[in-house]
VOBA-1610 file (N, C-alpha, C; in pm, whole numbers, padded with zeros to 5 digits, always signed):
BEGIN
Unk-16149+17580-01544Unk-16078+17560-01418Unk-16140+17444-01342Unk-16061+17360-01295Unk-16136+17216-01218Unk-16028+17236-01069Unk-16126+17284-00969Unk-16050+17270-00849Unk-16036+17164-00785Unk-15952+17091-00684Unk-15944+16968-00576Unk-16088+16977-00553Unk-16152+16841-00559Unk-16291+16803-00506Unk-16290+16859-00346Unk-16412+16832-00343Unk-16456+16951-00182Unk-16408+16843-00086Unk-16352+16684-00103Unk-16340+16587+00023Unk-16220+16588-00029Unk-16113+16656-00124Unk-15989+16646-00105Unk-15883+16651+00011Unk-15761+16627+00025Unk-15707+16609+00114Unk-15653+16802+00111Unk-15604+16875+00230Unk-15611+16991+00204Unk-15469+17018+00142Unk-15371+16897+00126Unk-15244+16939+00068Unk-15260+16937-00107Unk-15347+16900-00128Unk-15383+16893-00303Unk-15409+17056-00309Unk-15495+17132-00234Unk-15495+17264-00231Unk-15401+17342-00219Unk-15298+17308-00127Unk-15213+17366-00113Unk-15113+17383-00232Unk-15124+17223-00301Unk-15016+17195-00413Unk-15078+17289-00546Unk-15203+17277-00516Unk-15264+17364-00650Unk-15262+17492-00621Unk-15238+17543-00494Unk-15246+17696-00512Unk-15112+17752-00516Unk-14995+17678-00505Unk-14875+17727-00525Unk-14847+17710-00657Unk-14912+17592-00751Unk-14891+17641-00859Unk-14937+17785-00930Unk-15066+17793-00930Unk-15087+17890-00989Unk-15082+17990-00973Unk-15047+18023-00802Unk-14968+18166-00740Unk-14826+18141-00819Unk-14747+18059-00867Unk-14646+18080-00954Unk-14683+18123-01091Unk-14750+18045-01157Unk-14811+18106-01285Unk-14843+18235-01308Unk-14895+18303-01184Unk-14967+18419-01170Unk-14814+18547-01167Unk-14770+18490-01107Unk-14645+18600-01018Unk-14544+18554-01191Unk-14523+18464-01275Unk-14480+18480-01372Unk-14510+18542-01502Unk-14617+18564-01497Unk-14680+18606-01612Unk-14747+18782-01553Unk-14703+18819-01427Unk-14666+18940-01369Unk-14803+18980-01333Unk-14894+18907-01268Unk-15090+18935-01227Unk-14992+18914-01068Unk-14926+19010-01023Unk-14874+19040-00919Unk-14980+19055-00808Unk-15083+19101-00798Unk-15148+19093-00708Unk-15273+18973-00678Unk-15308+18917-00801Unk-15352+18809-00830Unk-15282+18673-00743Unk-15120+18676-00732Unk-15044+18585-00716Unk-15071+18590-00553Unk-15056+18767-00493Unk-15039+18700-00367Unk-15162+18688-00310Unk-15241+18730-00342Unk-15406+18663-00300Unk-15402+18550-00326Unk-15372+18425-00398Unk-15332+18315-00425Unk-15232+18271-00299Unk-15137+18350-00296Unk-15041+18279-00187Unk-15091+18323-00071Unk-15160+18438-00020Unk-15220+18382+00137Unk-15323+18320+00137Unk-15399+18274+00055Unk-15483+18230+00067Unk-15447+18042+00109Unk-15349+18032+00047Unk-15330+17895+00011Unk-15254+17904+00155Unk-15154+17967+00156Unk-15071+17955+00312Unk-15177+17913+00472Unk-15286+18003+00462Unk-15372+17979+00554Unk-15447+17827+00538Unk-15484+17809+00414Unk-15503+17642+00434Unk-15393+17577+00446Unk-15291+17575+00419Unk-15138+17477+00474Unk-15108+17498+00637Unk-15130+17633+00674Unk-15143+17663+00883Unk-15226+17626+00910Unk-15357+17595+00853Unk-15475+17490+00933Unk-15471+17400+00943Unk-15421+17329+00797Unk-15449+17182+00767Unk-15327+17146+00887Unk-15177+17181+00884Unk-15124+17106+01010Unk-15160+17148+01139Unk-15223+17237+01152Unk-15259+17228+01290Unk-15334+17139+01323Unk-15416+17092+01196Unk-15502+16989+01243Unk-15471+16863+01240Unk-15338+16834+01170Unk-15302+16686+01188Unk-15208+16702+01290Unk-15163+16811+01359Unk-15134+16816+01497Unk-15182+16800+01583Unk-15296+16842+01577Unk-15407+16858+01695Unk-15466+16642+01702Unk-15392+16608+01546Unk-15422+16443+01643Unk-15323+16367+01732Unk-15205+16410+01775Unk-15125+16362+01830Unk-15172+16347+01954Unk-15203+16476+02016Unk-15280+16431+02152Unk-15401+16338+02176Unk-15451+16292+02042Unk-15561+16209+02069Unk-15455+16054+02059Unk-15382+16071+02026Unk-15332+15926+02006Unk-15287+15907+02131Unk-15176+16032+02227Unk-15122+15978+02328Unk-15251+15975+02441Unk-15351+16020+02450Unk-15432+16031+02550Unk-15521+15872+02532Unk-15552+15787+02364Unk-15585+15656+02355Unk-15483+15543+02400Unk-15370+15579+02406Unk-15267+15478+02426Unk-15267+15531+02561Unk-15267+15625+02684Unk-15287+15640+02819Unk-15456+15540+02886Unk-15571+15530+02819Unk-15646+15539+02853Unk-15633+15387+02824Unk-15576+15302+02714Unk-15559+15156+02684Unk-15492+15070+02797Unk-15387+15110+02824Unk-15297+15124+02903Unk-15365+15096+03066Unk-15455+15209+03088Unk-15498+15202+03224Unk-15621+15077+03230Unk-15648+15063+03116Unk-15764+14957+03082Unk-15703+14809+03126Unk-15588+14804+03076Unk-15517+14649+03085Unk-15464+14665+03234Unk-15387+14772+03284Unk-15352+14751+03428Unk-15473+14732+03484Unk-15580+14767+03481Unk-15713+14737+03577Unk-15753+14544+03528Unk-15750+14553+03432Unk-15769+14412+03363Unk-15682+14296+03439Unk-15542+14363+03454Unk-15447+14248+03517Unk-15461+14198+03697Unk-15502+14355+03705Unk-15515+14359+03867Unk-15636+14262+03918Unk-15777+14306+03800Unk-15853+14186+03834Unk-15809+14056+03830Unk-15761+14029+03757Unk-15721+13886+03683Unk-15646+13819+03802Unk-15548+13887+03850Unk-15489+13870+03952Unk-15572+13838+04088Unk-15605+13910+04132Unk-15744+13863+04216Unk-15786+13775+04208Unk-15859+13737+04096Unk-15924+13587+04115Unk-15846+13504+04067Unk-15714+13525+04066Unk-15612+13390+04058Unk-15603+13356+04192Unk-15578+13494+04255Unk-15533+13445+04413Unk-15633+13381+04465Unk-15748+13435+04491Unk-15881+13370+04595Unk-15936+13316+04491Unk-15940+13220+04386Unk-15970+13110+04312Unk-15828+13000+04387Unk-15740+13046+04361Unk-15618+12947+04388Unk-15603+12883+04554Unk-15702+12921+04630Unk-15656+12912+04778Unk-15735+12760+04780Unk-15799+12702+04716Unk-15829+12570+04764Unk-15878+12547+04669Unk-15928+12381+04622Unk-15943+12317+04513Unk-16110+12352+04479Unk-16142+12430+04574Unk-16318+12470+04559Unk-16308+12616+04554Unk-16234+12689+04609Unk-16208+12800+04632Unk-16306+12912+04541Unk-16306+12857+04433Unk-16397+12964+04283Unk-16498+12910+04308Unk-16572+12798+04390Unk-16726+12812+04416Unk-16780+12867+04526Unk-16651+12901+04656Unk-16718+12965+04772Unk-16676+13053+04763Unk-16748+13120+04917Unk-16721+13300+04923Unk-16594+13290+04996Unk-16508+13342+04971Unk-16517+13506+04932Unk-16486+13541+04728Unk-16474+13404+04674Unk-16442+13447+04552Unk-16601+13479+04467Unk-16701+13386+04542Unk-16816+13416+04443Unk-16950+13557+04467Unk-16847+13647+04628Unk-16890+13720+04684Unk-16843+13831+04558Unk-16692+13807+04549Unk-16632+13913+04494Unk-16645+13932+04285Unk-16661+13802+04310Unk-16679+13765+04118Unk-16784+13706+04118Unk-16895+13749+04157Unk-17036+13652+04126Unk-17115+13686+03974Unk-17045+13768+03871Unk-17083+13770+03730Unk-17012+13753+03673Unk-16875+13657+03720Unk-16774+13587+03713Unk-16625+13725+03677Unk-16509+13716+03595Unk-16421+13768+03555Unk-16489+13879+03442Unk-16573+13857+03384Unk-16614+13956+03219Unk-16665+14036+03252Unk-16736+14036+03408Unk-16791+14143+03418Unk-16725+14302+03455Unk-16529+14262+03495Unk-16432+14334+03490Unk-16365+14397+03381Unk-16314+14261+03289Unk-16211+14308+03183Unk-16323+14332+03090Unk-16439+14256+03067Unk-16522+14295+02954Unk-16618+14443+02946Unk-16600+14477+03043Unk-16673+14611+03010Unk-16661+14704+02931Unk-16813+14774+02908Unk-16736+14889+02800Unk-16688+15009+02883Unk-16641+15121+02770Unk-16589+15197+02831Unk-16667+15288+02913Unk-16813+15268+02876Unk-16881+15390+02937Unk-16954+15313+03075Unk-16876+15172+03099Unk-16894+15097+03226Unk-16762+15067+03319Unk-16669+15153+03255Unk-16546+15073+03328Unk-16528+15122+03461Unk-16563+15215+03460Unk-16507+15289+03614Unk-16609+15232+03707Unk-16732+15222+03674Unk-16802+15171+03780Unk-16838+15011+03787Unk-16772+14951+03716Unk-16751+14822+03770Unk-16672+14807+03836Unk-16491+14858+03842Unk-16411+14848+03888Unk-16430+14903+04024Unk-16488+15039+04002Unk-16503+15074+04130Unk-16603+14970+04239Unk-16699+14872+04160Unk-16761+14773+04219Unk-16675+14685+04289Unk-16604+14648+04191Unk-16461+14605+04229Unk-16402+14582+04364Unk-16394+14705+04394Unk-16285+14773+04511Unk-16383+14734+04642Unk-16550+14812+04620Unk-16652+14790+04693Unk-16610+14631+04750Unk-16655+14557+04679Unk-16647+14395+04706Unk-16563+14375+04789Unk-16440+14385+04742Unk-16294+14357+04811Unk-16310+14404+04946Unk-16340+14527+04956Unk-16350+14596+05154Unk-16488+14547+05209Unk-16576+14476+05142Unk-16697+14412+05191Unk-16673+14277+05272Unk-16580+14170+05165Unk-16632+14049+05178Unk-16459+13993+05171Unk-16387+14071+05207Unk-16236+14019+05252Unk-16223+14066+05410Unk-16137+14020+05486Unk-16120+14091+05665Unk-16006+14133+05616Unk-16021+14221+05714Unk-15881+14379+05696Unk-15703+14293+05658Unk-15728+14148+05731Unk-15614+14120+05717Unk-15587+14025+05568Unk-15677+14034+05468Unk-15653+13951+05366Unk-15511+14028+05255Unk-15411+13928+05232Unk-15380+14013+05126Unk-15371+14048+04995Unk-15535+13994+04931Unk-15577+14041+04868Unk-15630+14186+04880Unk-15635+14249+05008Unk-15704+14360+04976Unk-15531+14468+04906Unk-15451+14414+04911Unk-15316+14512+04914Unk-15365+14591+04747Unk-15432+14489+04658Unk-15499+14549+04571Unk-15554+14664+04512Unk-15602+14724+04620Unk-15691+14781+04622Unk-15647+14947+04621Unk-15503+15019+04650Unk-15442+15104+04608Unk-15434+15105+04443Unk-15350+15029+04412Unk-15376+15021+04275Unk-15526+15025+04168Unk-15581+14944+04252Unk-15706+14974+04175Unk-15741+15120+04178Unk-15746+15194+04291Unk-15782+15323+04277Unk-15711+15424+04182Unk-15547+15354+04186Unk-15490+15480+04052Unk-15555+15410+03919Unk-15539+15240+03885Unk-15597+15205+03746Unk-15730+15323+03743Unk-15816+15313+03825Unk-15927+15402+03827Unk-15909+15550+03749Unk-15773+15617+03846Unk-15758+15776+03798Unk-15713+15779+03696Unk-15625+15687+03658Unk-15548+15718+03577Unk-15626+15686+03446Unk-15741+15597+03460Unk-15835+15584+03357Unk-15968+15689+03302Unk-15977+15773+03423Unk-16058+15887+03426Unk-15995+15965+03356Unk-15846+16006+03392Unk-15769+16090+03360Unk-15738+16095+03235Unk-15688+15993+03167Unk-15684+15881+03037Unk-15782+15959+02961Unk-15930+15927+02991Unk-16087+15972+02917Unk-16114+16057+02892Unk-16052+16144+02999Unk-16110+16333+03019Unk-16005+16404+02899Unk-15886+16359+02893Unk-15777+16431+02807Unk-15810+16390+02660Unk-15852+16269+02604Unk-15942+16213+02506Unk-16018+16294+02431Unk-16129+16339+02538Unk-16248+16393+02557Unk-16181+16531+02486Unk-16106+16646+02520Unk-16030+16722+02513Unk-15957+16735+02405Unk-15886+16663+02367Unk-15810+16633+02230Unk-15928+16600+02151Unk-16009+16573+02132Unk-16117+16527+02016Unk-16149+16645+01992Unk-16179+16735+02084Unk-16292+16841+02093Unk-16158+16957+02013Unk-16044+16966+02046Unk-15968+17060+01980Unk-15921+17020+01815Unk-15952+16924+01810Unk-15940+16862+01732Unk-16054+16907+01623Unk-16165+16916+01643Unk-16297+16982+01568Unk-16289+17090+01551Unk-16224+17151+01631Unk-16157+17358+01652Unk-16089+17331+01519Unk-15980+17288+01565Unk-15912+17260+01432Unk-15947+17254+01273Unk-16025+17174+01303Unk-16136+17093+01142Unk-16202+17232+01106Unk-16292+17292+01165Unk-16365+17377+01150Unk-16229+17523+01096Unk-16131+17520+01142Unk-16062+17654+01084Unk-16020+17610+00987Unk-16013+17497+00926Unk-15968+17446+00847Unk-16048+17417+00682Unk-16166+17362+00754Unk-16301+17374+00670Unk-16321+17591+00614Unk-16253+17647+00739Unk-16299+17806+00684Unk-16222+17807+00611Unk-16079+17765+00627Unk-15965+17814+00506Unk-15958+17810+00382Unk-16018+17699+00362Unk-16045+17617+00244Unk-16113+17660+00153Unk-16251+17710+00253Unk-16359+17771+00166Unk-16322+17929+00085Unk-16236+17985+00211Unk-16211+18099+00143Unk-16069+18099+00020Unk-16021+18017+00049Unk-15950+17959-00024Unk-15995+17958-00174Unk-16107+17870-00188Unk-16219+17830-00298Unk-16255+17987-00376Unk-16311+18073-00263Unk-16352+18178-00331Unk-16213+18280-00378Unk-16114+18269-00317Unk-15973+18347-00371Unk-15977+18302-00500Unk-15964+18136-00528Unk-15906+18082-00701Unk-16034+18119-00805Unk-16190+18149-00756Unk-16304+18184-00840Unk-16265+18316-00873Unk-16244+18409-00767Unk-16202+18573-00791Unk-16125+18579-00892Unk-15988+18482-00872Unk-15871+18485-00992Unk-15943+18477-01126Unk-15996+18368-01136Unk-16053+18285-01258Unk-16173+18362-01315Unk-16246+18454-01246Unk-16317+18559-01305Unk-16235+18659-01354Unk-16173+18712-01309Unk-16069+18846-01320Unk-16029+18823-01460Unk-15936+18699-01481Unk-15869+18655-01598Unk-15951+18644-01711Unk-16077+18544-01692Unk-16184+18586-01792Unk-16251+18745-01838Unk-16276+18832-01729Unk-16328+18911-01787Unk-16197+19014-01840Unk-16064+18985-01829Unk-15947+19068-01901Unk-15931+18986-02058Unk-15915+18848-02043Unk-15871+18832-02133Unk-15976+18685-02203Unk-16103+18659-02184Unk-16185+18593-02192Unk-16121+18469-02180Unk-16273+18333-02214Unk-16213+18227-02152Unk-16179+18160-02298Unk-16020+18079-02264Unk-15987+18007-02303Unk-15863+17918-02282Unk-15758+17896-02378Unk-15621+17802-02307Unk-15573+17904-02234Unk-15550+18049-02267Unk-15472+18094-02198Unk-15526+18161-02098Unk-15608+18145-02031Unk-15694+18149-01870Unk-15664+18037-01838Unk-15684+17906-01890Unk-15669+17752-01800Unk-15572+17755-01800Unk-15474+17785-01896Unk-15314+17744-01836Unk-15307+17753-01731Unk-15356+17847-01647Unk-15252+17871-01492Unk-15349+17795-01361Unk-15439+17731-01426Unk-15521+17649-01351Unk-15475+17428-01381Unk-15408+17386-01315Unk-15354+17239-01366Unk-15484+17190-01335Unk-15478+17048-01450Unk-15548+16941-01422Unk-15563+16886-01313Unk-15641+16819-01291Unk-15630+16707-01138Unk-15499+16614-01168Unk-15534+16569-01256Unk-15391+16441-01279Unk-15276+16533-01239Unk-15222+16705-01294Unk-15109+16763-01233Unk-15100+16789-01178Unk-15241+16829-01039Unk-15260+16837-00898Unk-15197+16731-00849Unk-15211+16645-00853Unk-15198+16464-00810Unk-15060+16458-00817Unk-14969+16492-00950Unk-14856+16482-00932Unk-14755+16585-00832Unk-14809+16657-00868Unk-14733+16817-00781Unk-14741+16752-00603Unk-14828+16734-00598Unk-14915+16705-00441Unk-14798+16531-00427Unk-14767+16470-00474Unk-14659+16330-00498Unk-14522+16410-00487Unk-14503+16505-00559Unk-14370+16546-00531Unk-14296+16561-00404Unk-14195+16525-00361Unk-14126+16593-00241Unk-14140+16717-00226
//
């Protein structure tokens, strides 16, 4: 008997244990078969839960990207405006008050710096602009780019972590899975010892591979 390698994908398991829960249930090892079929069913309810459980990581990376570039534009914007107000404008204050580690120190940050640069950001702007600039009109927005980037991180954070829930019931299924097709594969040997007609109901990898290709 040669089972799916232990880094197989968990639908090769699945494909191999419905074969030989058929083999089994044909050749009438009726109880053999359905220990085979829950066994295998519970790795097919894990394994998609767990490629379910990545959807929320995708929409919570494309929320958190998202809030990255609106904060990115809003800066950008900024020092177009108070760069653009006079032909010196990007060497005096208020632009070198507000960007004095120039633009990179906004859009280039990492992620485990973004909030508190930006929020530096905002600081600057109510420091070294007067109430009536309207550049500060900014500065609403910056605070949602902010939440909505927190918000973005924390749901991330969340989806990853259910995501390992996932892996881990999945990793159990498997295993017990493993020990269901050894139980079979002993049983059969010690009824009818080992040979073709014990492996028959166990496929090759190459007919794993194909079964697992099939629609």
């Amino acid at each position: 008997m040669q089972l799916p390698k232990e880094n197989a994908s968990y639908t090769h398991r699945v494909s191999y244990g419905l074969y030989v829960a058929r083999r089994l249930r044909r050749a009438k090892f009726i109880s053999l078969a359905t220990a085979v079929t829950a066994a295998t069913a519970e790795v097919k309810s894990k394994g998609r839960a767990r490629d379910d459980a990545a959807e929320p990581i995708l929409e919570a990376l494309a929320d958190r990207d998202a809030a990255d570039l609106d904060l990115d534009a809003i800066a950008q914007n900024t020092r177009a405006n108070l760069g653009g107000r006079s032909k010196d404008a990007a060497k005096l204050a208020p632009y070198t008050s507000i960007f004095p580690d120039g633009i990179d120190f906004y859009i280039a940050a990492t992620l485990s710096e973004e909030v508190k640069n930006y929020q530096t950001l905002i600081e600057r702007i109510q420091k070294y602009l007067p109430t009536d600039d309207l550049a500060r009109a900014q500065i609403p927005a910056l605070t949602q780019g902010i939440s909505d980037f927190q918000d973005a991180s924390n749901a991330l954070t969340k989806a990853r972590n259910a995501k390992g829930l996932q892996q881990t019931d999945l990793d159990i299924a498997e295993d017990a899975w493993t020990r269901a097709l050894n139980r079979v594969y002993g049983y059969l040997i010690e009824q009818h010892s080992k040979g073709s007609f014990v492996e028959s109901f166990f496929p090759k990898p190459s007919r794993t591979a194909k079964l697992d290709a099939t629609p």
